[in-house]
C-alpha positions in Angstrom: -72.2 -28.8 133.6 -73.5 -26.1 136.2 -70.5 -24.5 137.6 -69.8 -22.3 140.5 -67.6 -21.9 143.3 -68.5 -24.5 145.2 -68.7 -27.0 142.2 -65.8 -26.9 139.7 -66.0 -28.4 136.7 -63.0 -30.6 137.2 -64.7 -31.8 140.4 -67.9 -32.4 138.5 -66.4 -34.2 136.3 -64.6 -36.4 138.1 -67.7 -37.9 139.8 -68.8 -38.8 136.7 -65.3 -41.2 136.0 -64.0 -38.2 133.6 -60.1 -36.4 134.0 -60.0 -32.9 133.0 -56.9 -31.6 130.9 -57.3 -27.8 132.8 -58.4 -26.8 136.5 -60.8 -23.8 135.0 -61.5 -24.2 131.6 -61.3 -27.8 130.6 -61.9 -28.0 127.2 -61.3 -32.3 126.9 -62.3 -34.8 129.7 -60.5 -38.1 129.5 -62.2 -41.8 130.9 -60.4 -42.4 134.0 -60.2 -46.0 132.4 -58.6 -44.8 129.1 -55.8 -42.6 131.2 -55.1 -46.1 133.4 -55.0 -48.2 129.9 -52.3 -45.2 128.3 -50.2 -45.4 131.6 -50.4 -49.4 131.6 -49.7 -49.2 127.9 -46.6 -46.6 128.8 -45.0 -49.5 131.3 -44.9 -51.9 128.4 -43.5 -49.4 125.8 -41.8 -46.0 125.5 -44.3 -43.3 126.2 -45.4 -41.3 123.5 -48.4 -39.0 123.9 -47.7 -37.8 120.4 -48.5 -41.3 118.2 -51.3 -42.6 120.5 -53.1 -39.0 120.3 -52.3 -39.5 116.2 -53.5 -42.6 116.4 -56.9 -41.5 117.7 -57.2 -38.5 116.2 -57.4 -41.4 112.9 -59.1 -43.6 114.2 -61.6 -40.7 115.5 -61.8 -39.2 111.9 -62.9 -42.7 110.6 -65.8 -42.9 113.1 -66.6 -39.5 111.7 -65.5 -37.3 114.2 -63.4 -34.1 113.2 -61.1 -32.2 115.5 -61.3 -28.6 114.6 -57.6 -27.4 115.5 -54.5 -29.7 114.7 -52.7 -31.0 117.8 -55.3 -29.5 120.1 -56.0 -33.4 121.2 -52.5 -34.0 121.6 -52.1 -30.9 124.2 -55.1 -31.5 126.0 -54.5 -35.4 126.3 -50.8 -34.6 127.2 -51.6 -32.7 130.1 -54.2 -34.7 131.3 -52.2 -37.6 131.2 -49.4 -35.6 132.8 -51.7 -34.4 136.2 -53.6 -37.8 136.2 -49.5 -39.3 136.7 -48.9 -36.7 139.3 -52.4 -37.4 141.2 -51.9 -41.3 140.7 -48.4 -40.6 142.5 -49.5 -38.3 145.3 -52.3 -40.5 146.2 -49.7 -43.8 146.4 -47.4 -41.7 148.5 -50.5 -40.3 150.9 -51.7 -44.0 151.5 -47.9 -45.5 152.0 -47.8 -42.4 154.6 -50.8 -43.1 156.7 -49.8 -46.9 156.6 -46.7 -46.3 157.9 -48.2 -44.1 160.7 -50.6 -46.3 161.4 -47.6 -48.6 162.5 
């Protein structure tokens, strides 16, 4: 990523389908798909951010992928999945706004 003023890296990042976990310094992007499968996933059961980041953090190591700091996915995920809730929400109450108006 090239980033300046007038191109953040969150904003880059969300044209190409990704979520950041910070506004400046992202240091995870998240599939806009994956976040929607979590929050689906939360509707059917209790949410916990802790055991599906565990659970991936495994299944990650298996593929051969190490994380270099313990609970750093968990953090990052969390908060992603936390602002991507919050945006998801905002978005539903601008729409439901302008349909009403439009009325």
């Amino acid at each position: 990523l090239r980033c300046c003023s007038c191109s953040t890296a969150p904003a880059q990042l969300m044209t190409m389908g990704l979520f950041a976990c910070a506004p400046l310094y992202p240091s995870l992007a998240v599939d806009l798909r994956v976040l929607e499968l979590v929050k689906t996933l939360f509707v059917c059961i209790a949410p916990n951010t802790t055991a599906w980041t565990e659970a991936l953090e495994t299944f990650l190591d298996g593929c051969g992928y190490e994380l270099k700091i313990k609970n750093s996915l968990w953090r990052c995920f969390s908060n992603a999945y936390h602002w991507y809730c919050v945006l998801i929400i905002q978005n539903d109450d601008h729409l439901s706004s302008l349909v009403d108006h439009a009325r």
